[in-house]
N, C-alpha and C positions, 0 to 999 in steps of 0.2 A: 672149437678151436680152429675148425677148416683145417688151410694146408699148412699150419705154422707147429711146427714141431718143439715140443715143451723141452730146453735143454736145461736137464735139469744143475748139469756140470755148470752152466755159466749164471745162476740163478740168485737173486739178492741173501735171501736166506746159505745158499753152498757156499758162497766167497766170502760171505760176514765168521761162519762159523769157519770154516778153511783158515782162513788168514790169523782169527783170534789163536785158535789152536798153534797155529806154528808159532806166531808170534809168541805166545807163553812159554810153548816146547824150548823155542832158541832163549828169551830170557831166562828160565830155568838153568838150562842148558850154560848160560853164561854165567849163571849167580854159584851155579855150583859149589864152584873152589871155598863158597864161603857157606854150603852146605842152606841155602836159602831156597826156597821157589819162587815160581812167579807169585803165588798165592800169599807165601809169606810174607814177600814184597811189599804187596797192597796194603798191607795189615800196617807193617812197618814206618811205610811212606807217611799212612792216614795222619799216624801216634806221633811223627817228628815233626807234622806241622800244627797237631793240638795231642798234645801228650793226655794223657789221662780222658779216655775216650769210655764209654761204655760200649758193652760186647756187642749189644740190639745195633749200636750204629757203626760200627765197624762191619756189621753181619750187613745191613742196608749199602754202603761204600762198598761193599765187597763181591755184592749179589749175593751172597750165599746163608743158606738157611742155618735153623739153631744149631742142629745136629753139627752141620758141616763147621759153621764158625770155631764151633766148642772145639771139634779137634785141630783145627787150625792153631787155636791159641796156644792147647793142652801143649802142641808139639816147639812151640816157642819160648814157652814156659821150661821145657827140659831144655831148653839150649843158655834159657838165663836171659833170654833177650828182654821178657817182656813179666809183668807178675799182674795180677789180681789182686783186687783189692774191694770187698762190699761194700757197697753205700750205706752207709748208717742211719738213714732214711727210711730203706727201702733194701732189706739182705737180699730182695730176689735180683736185684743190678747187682752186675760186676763194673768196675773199673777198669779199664786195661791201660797200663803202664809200661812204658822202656825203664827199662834196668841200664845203668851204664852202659855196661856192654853193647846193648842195642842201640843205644845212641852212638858209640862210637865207631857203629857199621855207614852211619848216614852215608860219609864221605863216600868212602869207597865204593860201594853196593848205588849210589847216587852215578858215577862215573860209570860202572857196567852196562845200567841203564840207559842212560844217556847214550852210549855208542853204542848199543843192541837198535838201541831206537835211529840212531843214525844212520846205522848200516839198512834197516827193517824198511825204510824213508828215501832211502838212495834214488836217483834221477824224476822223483818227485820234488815238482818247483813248491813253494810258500803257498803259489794261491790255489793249487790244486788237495795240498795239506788241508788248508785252512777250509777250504769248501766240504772236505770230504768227513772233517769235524765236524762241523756244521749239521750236514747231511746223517753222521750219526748219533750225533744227540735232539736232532729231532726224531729219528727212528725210535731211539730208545724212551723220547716222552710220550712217543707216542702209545707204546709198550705198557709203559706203566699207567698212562691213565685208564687203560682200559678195565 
């Protein structure tokens, strides 16, 4: 490495996970009052633009594994947002569904977002956005073909 000193504080990996973290913490943080998380969120988001989704591809959308999904759902499920439904196909799929109720959070819980995201984005211009999207969905293909 010679004389160039590894910081690790300012490092691709420390500011990707740094930034994701807070950014969930404060969405959480602001979905609160409607007793939602970030995680919930995503679940939620996925199902209002293709409702009746399977758990395997919501767990894929979501990052997260079986275990994790399942309690994800399990605790949406007690709130009524969302139900289960087996494929008749295939009993080892589940369906996952918005319940009224869940649908009728889009609006609002869409509006939190949107200005956690606003504020999270502040004195970043369009093309510096735009690049920095770019820059990480090519990280993350890169991720996954590996």
């Amino acid at each position: 490495m010679g004389n160039k000193k590894l910081k690790v504080d300012n490092s691709l990996s420390v500011l990707l996970a740094k930034a994701s973290r807070l950014l969930s913490n404060r969405l959480s943080k602001n979905l609160a009052d409607h007793h939602v998380t970030s995680e919930q969120w995503t679940i939620l988001a996925s199902l209002w633009k293709k409702n009746g989704q399977t758990q395997q591809n919501l767990a894929n959308i979501a990052s997260k594994n079986k275990a994790s999904i399942t309690h994800l759902i399990d605790n949406l499920v007690k709130r009524n947002l969302v139900f289960r439904q087996s494929d008749e196909k295939d009993r080892r799929n589940n369906f996952i569904y918005l319940t009224d109720e869940g649908k009728e959070l889009k609006t609002s819980l869409s509006k939190i977002v949107k200005k956690t995201i606003k504020e999270s984005t502040n004195g970043i211009d369009k093309k510096e956005l735009k690049a920095s999207k770019k820059v990480l969905k090519k990280i993350i293909g890169n991720i996954l073909t590996d």
